[in-house]
Phi, psi and omega in degrees: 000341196267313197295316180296329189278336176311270195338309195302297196294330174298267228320292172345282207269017114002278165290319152304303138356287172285309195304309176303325194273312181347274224284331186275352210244002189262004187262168193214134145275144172214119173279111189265150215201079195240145162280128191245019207337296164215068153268171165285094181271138248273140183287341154305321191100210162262152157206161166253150179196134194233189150308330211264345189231015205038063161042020176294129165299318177264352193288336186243099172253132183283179201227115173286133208298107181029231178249014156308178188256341222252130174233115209247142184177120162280107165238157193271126182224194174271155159285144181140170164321119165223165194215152192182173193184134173266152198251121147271080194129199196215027176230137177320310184314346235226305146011126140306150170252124155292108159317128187314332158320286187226069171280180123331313160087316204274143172044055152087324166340129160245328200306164185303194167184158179193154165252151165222113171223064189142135200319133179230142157259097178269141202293167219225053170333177164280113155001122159059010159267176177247014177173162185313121154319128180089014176211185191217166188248156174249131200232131183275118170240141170225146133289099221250037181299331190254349169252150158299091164303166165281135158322302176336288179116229168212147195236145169228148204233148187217202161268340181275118159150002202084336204078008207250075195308336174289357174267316171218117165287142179284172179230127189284103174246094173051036161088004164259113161264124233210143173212147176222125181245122169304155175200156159241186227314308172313335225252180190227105170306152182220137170215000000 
């Protein structure tokens, strides 16, 4: 009878184990990355604020890239959909007007947006821009209201990508599935 509460308990702390490493594999580093190019900065500083922190205006403030334009900040988050907006200062008055292009868009939403399902370094847009200087962003939407997705999900594939559909999956925002590819300004998407 003691081999058997042994086996239970190795089985337990097994099972406690993998849930634990599971359950650990589910945070992501993300590096949030924004230009701030010859604005003026807030004496307060630059920060960011999302879903990943309960929306504070002040709590995650970036760090300037060497003597770049460019304000930098890693943080460990869950993986899955986040939404966020950079500050120049550290009160919502302080808050980018996110371009429509590539908002979230739903229920009114202006914010930024990203999936992490893996350490990500998100690209170092323009303050209050759609994309990295010197590019311009495109954002691919379908409504998939009326089809059966795929296990899979869904992908769209271009010349800004390789062609490759498996680099970017779309993201479900309330049956619209959205993707945003930089490209730069000059070039003509083809998908």
């Amino acid at each position: 009878q003691s081999i058997i509460i042994m086996k239970k308990l190795y089985a337990l702390a097994a099972v406690l184990f993998m849930g634990v490493t599971a359950f650990a594999q589910t945070t992501y580093n993300v590096t949030f990355q924004v230009d701030m190019g010859s604005a003026t900065i807030n004496a307060n500083g630059v920060h960011v604020a999302g879903s990943f922190q309960g929306w504070s205006p002040n709590s995650t403030s970036m760090t300037q890239v060497g003597t770049s334009s460019i304000y930098s900040t890693t943080v460990t988050v869950s993986g899955g959909q986040l939404e966020y907006k950079f500050l120049n200062g550290n009160a919502w008055v302080d808050n980018e007007s996110v371009p429509a292009p590539i908002q979230v868009g739903t229920n009114g939403n202006s914010n930024r947006w990203a999936v992490i399902s893996q350490d990500t370094t998100l690209p170092a847009v323009m303050f209050g821009g759609a994309a990295p200087a010197g590019q311009k962003a495109i954002q691919f939407k379908v409504d998939m209201a009326l089809q059966t997705v795929s296990s899979d999900s869904v992908h769209v594939a271009g010349n800004f990508q390789g062609w490759d559909p498996a680099k970017s999956q779309m993201v479900n925002f309330d049956g619209v599935h959205r993707y945003i590819a930089y490209m730069n300004e000059t070039d003509t998407a083809y998908f």
